[in-house]
C-alpha positions in Angstrom: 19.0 0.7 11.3 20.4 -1.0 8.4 23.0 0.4 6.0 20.6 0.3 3.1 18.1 1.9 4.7 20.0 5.1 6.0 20.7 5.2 2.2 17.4 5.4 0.9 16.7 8.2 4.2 20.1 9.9 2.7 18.5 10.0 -0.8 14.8 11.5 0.9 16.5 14.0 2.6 18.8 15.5 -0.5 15.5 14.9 -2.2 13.8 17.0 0.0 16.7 19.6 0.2 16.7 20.3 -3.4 12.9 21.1 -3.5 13.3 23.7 -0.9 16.5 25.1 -2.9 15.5 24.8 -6.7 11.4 24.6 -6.8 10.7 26.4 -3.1 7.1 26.7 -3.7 6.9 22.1 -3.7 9.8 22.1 -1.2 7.5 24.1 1.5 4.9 21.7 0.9 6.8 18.3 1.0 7.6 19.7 4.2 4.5 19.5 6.1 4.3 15.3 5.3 6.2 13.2 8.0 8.3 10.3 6.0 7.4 7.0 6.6 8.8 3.6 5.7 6.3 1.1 5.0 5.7 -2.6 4.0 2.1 -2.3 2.7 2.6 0.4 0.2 4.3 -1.1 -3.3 5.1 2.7 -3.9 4.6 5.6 -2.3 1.2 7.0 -0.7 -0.3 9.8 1.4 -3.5 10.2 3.7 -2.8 13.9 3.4 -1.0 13.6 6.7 2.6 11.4 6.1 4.5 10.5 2.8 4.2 6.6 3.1 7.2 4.8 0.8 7.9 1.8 0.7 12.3 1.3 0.8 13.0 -0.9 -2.3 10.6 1.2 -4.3 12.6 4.5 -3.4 15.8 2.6 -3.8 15.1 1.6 -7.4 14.4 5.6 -8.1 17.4 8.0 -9.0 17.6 11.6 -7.1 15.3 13.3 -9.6 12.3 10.8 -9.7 12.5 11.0 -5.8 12.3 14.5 -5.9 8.7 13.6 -8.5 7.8 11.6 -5.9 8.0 13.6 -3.3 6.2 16.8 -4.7 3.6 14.6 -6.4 2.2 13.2 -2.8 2.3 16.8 -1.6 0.2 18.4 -4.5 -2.2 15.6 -4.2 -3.0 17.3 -0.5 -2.2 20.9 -1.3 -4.7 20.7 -4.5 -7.1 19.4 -1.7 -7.8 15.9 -3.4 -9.3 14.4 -0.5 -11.8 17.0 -0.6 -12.9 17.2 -4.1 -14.2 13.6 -4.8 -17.5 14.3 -3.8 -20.0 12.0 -5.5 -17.6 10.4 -8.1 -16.0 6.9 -7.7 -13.0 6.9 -6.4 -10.8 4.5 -8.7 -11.7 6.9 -11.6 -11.2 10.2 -9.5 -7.5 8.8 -8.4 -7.0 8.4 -12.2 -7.9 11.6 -12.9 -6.1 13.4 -9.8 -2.8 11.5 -11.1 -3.3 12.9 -15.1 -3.3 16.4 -13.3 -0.8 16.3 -10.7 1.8 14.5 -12.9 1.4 17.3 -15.9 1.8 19.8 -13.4 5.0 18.4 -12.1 6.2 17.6 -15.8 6.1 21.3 -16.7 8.1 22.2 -13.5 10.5 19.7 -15.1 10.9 17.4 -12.8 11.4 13.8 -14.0 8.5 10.9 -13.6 9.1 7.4 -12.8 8.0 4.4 -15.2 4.5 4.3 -15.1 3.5 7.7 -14.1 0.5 9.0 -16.1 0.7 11.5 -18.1 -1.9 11.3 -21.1 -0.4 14.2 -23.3 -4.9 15.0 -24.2 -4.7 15.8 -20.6 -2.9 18.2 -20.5 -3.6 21.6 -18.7 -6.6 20.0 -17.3 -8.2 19.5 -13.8 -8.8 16.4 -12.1 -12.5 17.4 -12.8 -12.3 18.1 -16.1 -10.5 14.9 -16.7 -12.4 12.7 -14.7 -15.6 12.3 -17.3 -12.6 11.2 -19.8 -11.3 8.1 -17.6 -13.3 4.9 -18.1 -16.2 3.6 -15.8 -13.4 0.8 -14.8 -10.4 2.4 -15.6 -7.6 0.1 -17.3 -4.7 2.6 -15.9 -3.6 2.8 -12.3 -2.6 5.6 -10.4 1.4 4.6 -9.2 0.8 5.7 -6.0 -1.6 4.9 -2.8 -4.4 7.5 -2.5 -5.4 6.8 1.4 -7.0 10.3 2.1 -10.5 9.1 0.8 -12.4 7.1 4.4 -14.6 5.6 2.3 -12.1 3.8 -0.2 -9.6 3.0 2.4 -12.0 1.1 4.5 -12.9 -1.0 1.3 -9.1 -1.8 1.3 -8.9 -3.4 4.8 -7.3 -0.4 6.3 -5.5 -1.3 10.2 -5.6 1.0 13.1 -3.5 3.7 13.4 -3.6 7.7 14.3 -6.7 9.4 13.0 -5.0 13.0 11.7 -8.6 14.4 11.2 -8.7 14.7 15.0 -5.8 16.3 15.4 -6.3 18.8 12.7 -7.6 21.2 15.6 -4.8 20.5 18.0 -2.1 20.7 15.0 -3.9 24.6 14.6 -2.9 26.1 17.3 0.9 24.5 16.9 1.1 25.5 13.5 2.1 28.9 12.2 1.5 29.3 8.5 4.8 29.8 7.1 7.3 27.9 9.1 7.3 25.2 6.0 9.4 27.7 4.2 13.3 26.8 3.0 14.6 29.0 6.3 12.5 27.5 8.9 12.4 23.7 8.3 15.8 23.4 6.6 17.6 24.0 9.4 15.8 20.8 11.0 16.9 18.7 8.3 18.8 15.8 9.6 18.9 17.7 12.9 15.4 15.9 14.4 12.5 18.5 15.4 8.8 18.3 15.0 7.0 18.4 11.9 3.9 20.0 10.4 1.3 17.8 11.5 2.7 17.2 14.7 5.0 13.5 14.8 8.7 14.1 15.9 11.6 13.2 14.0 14.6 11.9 15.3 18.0 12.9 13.9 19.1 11.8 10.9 15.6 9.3 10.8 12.2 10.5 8.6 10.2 8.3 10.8 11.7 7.6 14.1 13.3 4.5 15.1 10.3 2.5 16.1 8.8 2.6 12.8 11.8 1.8 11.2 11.9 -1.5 12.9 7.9 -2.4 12.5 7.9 -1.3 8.7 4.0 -2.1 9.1 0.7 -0.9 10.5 -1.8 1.1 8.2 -3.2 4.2 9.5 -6.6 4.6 10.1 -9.2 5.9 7.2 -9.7 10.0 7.4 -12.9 11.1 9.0 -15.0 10.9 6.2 -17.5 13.9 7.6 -17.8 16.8 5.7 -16.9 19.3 8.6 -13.5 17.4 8.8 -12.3 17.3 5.3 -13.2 20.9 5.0 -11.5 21.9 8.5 -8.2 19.7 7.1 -8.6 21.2 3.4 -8.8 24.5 4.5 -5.6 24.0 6.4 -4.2 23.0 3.6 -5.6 25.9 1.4 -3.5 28.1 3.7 -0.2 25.9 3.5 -0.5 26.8 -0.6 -1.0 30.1 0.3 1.8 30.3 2.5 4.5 28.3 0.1 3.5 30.2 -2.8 4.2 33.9 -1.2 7.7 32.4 0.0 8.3 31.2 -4.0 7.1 34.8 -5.3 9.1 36.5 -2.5 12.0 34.3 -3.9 11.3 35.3 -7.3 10.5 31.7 -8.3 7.0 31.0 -8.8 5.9 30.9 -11.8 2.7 32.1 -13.8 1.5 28.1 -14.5 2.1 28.0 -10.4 0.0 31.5 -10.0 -2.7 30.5 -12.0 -3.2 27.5 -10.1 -2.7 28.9 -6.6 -5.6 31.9 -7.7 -8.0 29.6 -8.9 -8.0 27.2 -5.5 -7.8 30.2 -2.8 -10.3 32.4 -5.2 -12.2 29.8 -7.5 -14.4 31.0 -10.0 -17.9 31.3 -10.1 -19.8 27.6 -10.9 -21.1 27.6 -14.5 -24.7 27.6 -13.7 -23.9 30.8 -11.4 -22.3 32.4 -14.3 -24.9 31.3 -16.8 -27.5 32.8 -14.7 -25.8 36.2 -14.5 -25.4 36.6 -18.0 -29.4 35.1 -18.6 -30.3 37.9 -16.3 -28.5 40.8 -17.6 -29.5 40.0 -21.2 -33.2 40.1 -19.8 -33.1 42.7 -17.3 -35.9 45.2 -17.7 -35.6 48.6 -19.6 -37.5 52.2 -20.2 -39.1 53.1 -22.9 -40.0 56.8 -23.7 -42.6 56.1 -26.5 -45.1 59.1 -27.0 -48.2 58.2 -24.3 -51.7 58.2 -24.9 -52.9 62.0 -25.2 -55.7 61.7 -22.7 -52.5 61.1 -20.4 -51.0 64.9 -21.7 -48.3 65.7 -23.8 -45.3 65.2 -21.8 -42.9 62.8 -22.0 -42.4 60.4 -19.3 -40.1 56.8 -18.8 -42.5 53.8 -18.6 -40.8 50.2 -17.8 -41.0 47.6 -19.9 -41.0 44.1 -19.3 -40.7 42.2 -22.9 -40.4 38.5 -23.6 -36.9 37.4 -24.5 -35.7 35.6 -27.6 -33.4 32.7 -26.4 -31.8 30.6 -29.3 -30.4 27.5 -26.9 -28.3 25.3 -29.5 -26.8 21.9 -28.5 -23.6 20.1 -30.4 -24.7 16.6 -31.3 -21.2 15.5 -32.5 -21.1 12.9 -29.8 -18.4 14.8 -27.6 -20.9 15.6 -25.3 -22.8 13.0 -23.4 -26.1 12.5 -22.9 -26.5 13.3 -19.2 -24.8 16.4 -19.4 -27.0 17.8 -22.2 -30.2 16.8 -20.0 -28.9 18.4 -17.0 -27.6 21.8 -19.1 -31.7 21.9 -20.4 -32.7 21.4 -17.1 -30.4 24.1 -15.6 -31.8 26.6 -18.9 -35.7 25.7 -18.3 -35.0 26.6 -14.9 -34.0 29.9 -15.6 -36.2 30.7 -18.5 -39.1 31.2 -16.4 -37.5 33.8 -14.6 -36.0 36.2 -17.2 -39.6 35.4 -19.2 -38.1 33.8 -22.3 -39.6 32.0 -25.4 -36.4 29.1 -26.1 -36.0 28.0 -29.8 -33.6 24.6 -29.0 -31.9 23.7 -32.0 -29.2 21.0 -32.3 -26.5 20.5 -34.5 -23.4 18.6 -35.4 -21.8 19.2 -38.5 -25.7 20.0 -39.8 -28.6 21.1 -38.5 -31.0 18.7 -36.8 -33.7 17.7 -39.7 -36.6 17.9 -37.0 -35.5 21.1 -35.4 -36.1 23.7 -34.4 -38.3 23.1 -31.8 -39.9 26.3 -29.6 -41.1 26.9 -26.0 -42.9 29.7 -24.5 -42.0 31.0 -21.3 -44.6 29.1 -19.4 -44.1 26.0 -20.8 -41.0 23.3 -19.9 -37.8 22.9 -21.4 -38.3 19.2 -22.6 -35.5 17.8 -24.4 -36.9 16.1 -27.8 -36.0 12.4 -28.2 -35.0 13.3 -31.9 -32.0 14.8 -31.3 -29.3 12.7 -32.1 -26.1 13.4 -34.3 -22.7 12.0 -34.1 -20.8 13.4 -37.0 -18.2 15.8 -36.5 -18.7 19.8 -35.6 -19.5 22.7 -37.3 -21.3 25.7 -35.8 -21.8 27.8 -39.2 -25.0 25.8 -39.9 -26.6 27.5 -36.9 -25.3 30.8 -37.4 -26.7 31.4 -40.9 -30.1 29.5 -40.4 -30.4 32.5 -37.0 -29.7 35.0 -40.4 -32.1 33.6 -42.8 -35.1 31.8 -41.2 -35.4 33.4 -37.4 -36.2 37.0 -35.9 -33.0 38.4 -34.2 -32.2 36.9 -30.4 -31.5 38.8 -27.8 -29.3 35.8 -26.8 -28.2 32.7 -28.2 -26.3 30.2 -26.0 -24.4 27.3 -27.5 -23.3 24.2 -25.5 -20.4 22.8 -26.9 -16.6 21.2 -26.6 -15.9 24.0 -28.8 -13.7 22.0 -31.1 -15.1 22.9 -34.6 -15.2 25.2 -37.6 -16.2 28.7 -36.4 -18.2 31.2 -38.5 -15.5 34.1 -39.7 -17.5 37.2 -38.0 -19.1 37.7 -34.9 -23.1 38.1 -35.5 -24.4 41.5 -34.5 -26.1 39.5 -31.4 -24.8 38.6 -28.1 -23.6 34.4 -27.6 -22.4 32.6 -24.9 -20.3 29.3 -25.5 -21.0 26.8 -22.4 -18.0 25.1 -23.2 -16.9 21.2 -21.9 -12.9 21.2 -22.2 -10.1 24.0 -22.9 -11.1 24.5 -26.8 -10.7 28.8 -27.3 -13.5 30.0 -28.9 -12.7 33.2 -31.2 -15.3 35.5 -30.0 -18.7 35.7 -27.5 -18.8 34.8 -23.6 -17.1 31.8 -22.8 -18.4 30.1 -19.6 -16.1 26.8 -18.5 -18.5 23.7 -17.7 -16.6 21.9 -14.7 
């Protein structure tokens, strides 16, 4: 091995050591990917099985962007990126997946190399809530190789290698959760040993000696079945378990780190599961005690009732919201409408109302969206608020979908409203239900 490479393997390792020591919670999970030196890659890469780098990139990086470098291939697997694609395209996804993973590694304060992106708008976001932000052909490109996603890979001429989906139930019963921790896998470090997913190092080598001297060969595209990517997202679910309890334990995981970890081991509920819950419990059926008939006697007795609901269903028009996600929000509210029994008054409005609104549906009828809505201007919900006061009886619910980025009214009406809201905006009062 040449000079200059045991150099850059020096630089991965003291990388890699001062993960464990000053951001534990990364350092355990850099610690599951087997380094590799690679020709093919102009950067670095991961298939959510090996950190591919390629020498003269990691040479040109000082300690601090190789420790970026490092964690950022990691979270990319951890966040289960490979798994989340589903039907979106793939150039655009890895856009989006970098946005999130690099502003998650910039608030750790860790340092990016040139040409990381980092779009400050981004910020706080996740790779799904950016994604409808990047461009249909996106002008940025992710720094890195994204080689987790079969179907992408195999567009890029992929060669043959070891197929890691196949061994994910072979690497289960060698792998304890919690051996990726600073204790366990430290002591390994430039000592050889096996890693997480199973390759052996060789001392004072990331990659063993044969592959130092090939420098070449692609691995072969992840099993792109469903039952795979689950089986291998699910073991890494438990890996970011694992690391973050060794973090807390160490008393250094913080509450960004927390929040993240919570809402990928216990995500929340999908919007349209949420909307549904709060549809229903706004509509659920009630007793009256109104005096009966007095052929029925005098006493008093609870009779149900079943009443139609007033649903106020308001849409902003301001042009942050596209078209295809307005259609398939009216879809999701005439499919529920039926059930709860609901007349919908479907308003729009931007920074006015809609001139040809409102326009009303009975329970039995569809939701149709109107082809006069249009707007484009900027956003101001008090319009709607005050024409609900002055011109319309009193809903028992009125949902608005909405960015949320606008001039709020200063009180809360007397009336429950739920914001369905695209983006991070706060909204000062009502139900707040995040569209993902």
């Amino acid at each position: 091995m040449s000079t200059a490479q045991n150099d850059i393997e020096i630089k991965l390792a003291a990388a890699r050591t001062r993960l464990i020591l000053e951001k534990p919670f990364l350092g355990a999970l850099v610690m599951h990917l087997t380094l590799k030196p690679v020709k093919w890659c102009k950067t670095t890469g991961t298939d959510a099985r090996a950190f591919y780098y390629n020498p003269e990139f990691i040479d040109g990086l000082n300690l601090s962007q190789t420790q970026f470098m490092l964690a950022h291939e990691a979270l990319h697997c951890a966040l289960g990126h490979f798994a989340r694609r589903h039907h979106r395209t793939k150039r655009r996804w890895d856009v989006a997946c970098d946005h999130a993973v690099n502003h998650l590694l910039a608030g750790e304060g860790l340092k990016a190399p040139p040409g990381a992106l980092m779009n400050p708008v981004y910020k706080h976001l996740t790779a799904e809530e950016i994604y409808p932000f990047i461009l249909a052909e996106p002008t940025e490109e992710p720094l890195d190789d994204h080689l987790y996603d079969g179907e992408g890979d195999e567009e890029q001429g992929l060669g043959e290698g070891d197929n890691a989906l196949s061994q994910v139930g072979s690497n289960r019963g060698q792998e304890k959760e919690g051996k990726g921790s600073s204790s366990g896998e430290e002591k390994n470090e430039g000592k050889g040993g096996t890693t997480a997913d199973g390759h052996q190092e060789q001392q004072g080598k990331t990659g063993g000696s044969e592959e130092h001297e090939a420098l070449e060969g692609k691995p072969k595209p992840l099993d792109s079945s469903p039952t795979a990517k689950e089986e291998l997202a699910s073991q890494w679910k438990q890996r970011l378990a694992s690391a973050a309890q060794q973090a807390r334990q160490a008393g250094k995981l913080g509450e960004s780190w927390m929040r993240v970890v919570d809402e990928l081991i216990q995500p929340k509920l999908p919007w349209r599961m949420l909307l549904a819950r709060y549809m229903v419990s706004v509509a659920r059926d009630d007793y009256s005690f109104q005096r009966p008939s007095r052929r029925e006697g005098a006493a008093m007795m609870p009779s149900l009732l079943s009443g139609q609901v007033e649903l106020v269903v308001v849409l902003d028009t301001s042009g942050s919201i596209g078209d295809a996600e307005i259609a398939e929000f009216v879809s999701e509210v005439d499919a529920l409408k039926g059930q709860i029994k609901a007349r919908v008054t479907l308003h729009a409005c931007d920074e006015r109302l809609n001139a040809k609104g409102p326009w009303i549906f009975q329970s039995w009828e569809p939701l149709i969206l109107p082809d006069e809505i249009n707007g484009g201007a900027g956003t101001d919900f008090r319009p709607i608020f005050d024409w609900v006061e002055t011109d319309t009886p009193r809903p028992d619910l009125l949902l608005y979908f909405t960015d949320a980025e606008g001039e709020f009214p200063k009180y809360e009406p007397p009336y429950p409203v739920i914001w369905l809201v695209k983006g991070k905006a706060k909204i000062p009062w009502g139900q707040r239900i995040q569209l993902n």
